[in-house]
C-alpha positions in Angstrom: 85.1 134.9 142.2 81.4 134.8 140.4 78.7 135.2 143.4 76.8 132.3 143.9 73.8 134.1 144.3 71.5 133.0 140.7 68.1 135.8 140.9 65.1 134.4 139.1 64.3 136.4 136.0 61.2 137.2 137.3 62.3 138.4 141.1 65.0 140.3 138.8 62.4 142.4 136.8 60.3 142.8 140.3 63.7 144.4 142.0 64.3 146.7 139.2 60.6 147.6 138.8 59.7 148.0 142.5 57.3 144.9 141.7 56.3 144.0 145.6 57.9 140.5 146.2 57.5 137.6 149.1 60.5 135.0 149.9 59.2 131.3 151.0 61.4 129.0 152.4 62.0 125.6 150.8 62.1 123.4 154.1 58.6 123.5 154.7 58.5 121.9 151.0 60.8 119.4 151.6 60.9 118.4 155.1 57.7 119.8 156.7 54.5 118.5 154.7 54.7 115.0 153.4 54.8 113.7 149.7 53.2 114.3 147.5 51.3 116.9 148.7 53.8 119.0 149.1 54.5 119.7 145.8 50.7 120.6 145.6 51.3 122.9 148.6 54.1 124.5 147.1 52.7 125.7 143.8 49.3 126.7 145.7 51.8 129.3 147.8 53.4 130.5 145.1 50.2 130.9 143.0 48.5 132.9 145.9 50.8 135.7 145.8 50.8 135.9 142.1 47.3 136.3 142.1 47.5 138.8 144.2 50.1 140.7 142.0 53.0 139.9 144.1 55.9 137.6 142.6 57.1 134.9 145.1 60.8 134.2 145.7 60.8 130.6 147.1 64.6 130.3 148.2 66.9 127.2 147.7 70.4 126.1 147.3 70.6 123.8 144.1 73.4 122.6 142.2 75.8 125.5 144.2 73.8 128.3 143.5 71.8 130.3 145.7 68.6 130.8 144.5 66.2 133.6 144.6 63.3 132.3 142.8 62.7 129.1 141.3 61.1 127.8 137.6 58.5 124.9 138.1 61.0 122.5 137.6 63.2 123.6 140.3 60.1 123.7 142.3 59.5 120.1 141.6 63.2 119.2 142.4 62.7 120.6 145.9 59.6 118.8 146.7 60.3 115.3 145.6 64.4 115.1 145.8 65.9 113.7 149.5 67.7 117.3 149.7 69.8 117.9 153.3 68.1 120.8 155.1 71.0 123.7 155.0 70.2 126.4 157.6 73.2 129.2 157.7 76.5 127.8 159.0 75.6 124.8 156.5 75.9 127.3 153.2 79.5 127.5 152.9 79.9 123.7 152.9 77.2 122.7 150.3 78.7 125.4 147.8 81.9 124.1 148.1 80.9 120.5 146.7 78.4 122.3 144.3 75.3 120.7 146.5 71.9 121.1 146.6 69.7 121.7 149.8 66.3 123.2 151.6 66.7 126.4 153.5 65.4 126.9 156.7 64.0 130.0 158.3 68.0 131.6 158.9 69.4 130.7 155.2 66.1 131.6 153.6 66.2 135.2 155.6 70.0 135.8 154.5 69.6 134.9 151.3 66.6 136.9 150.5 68.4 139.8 152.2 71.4 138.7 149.7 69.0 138.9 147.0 67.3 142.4 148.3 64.0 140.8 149.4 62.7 142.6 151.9 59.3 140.3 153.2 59.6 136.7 154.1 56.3 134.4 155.1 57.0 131.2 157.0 54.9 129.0 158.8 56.9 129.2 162.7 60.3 130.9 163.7 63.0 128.6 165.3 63.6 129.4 168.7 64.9 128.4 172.4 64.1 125.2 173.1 62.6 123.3 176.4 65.5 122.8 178.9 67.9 124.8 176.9 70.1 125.9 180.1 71.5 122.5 180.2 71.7 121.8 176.1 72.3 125.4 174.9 69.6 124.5 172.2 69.0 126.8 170.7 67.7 127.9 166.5 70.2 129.7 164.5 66.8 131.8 163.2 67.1 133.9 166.1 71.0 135.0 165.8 70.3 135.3 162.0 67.3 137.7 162.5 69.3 139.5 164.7 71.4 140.5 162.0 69.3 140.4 159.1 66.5 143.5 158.0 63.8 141.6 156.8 60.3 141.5 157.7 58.8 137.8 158.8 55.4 137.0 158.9 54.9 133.9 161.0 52.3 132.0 163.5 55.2 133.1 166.2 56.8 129.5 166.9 55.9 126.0 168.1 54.5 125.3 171.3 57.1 122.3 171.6 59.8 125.3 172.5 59.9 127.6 175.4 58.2 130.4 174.1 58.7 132.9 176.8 62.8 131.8 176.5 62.3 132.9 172.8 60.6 136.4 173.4 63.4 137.1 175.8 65.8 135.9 173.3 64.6 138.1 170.7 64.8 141.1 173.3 68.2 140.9 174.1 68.8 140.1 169.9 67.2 143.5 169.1 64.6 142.0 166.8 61.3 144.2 166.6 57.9 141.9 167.1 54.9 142.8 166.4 51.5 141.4 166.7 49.2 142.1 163.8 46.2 142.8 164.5 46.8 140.8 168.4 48.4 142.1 171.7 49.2 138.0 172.2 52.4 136.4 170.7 50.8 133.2 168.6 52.0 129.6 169.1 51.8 128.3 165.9 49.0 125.8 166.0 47.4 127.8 168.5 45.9 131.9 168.5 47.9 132.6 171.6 50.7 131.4 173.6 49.7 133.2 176.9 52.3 135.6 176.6 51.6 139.9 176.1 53.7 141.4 173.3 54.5 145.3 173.8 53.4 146.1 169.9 50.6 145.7 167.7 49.7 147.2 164.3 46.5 147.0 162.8 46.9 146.3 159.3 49.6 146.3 156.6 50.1 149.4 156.1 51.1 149.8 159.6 54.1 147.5 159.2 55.1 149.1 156.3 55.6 152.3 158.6 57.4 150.1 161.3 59.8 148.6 158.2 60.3 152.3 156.7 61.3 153.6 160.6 63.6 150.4 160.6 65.3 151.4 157.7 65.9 155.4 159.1 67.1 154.1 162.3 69.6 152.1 160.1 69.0 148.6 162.1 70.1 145.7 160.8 67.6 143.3 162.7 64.8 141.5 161.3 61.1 142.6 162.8 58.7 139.7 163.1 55.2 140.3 162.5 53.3 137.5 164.9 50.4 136.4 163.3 47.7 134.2 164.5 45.5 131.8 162.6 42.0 133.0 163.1 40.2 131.6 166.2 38.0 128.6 164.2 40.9 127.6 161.9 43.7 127.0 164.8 43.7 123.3 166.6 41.4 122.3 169.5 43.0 123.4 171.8 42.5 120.4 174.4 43.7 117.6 171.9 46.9 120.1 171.2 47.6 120.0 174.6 47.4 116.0 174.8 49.3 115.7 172.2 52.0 117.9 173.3 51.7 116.1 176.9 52.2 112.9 174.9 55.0 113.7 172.7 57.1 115.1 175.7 56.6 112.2 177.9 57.8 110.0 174.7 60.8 112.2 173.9 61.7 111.5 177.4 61.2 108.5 178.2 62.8 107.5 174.4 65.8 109.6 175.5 65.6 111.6 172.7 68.5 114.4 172.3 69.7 117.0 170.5 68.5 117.9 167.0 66.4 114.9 166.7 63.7 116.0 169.4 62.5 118.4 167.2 61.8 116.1 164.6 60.5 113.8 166.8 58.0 115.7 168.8 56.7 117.3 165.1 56.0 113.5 163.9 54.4 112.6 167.4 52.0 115.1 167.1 50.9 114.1 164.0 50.5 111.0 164.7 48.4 111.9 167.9 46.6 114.3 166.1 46.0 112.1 163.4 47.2 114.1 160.6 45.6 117.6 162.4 48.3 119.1 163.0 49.3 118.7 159.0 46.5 120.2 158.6 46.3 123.6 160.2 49.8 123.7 159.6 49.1 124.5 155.9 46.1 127.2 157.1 48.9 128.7 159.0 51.4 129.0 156.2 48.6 130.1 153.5 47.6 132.9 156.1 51.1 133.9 156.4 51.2 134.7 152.8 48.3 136.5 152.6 49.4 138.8 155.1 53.0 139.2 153.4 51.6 139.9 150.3 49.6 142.9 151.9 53.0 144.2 153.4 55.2 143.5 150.4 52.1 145.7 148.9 52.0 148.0 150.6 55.8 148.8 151.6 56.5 148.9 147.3 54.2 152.2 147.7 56.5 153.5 149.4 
């Protein structure tokens, strides 16, 4: 049978060429940042790393293809179609009736990997969630990072999850984190989440060294590169906290369950925030990329 794997043209040439190369995931696009900025957002991504020399790989399932790269229009289909958000276990279904979707954080990671992509830049990493020893809620990023080698760069992941839950997670998954250029795992909106990570590297080049190790070792796990916004860019920290309060007293006392608490909590915020959290959220992502660029740079040298 054909693969259903379609490469960009352009990520194709960068493979064969060495060309350094950064994967973006389409669920931000679609489901994370409201129309019709996010169309906006996602061409200002993509045109970051290519001005930077670096060709970017946003990932999405359209039409049953997998797709490693997309033209503008695709782009535009992504951002202002009602597309499903596919994560892994969804893939096999949507190719089956020749669908289209967004990827989250696990099918964007595999299909890179598919693809031969090597760094991926997110905004925040799925993870255990609050009260997950009575729901077993947990993201499928974590199981897929466990078996995928890519390098994420990501604000570590949001403080509506049990963060310490997800750093034990990722111990017992075998996924490397690092902190760049912090000793503190990041909470997405916020520089630090309170808890000490075992690893730090200073610069790109440094995580370049940790990938190229990775790759002797013969690992199959992902390494997650925790990276904070800087200090006067992340959200005040006492309305984050209010908000957070909020939302959680309102998920509760809404008796909201399952995979719509996530949602819901994300939508709260904003709204407590008043659009705040929208906004660093796009600092966070654009930081990301910068910092994924560096690595995609500098690990091409080598």
């Amino acid at each position: 049978m054909p693969s259903p794997l379609s490469v960009a043209p352009g990520v194709a040439d960068a493979l064969a060429s060495g060309t350094p190369i950064v994967a973006l995931e389409s669920t931000l696009i679609s489901h994370g940042l409201p129309r019709p900025g996010n169309l906006e957002a996602a061409r200002h991504f993509e045109q970051v790393l290519a001005d930077v020399g670096v060709v970017p790989a946003t990932i999405a399932v359209l039409d049953g293809e997998l797709k490693a790269g997309l033209t503008p229009e695709e782009l535009e289909r992504v951002a202002t179609e009602d597309l499903p958000k596919l994560s892994l276990r969804d893939l096999p279904a949507v190719l089956a009736r020749g669908g289209s979707g967004a990827t989250t954080v696990a099918a964007t990671a595999y299909i890179a990997d598919q693809a031969g992509i090597r760094v991926f830049a997110t905004g925040g990493l799925g993870g255990v969630h609050r009260r997950a020893s009575e729901t077993f809620d947990e993201s499928a990023d974590l199981k897929v990072l466990a078996d995928v080698p890519i390098t994420v760069v990501s604000a570590g992941v949001k403080s509506i999850l049990d963060i310490g839950g997800t750093l034990e997670r990722m111990e017992s998954l075998g996924i490397t984190v690092v902190g760049y250029r912090t000793d503190e795992f990041p909470s997405f909106w916020l520089r630090s989440s309170g808890h000490k990570l075992d690893w730090t590297v200073p610069d790109a080049e440094a995580v370049a060294a940790v990938m190229e190790s990775r790759e002797q070792l013969e690992l199959c796990s992902a390494l997650v590169v925790a990276n904070p916004l800087p200090l006067e860019d992340q959200l005040d920290p006492a309305e984050h906290d209010a908000a957070l309060e909020e939302a959680l007293r309102r998920a509760t006392e809404k008796q909201v369950v399952g995979k719509d608490v996530t949602p819901f909590l994300l939508e709260t915020i904003v709204e407590l925030t008043h659009g705040q959290s929208v906004e660093v959220n796009l600092r966070i992502v654009e930081n990301n990329i910068r910092v994924a660029a560096e690595i995609a740079m500098a690990w091409s040298q080598l």
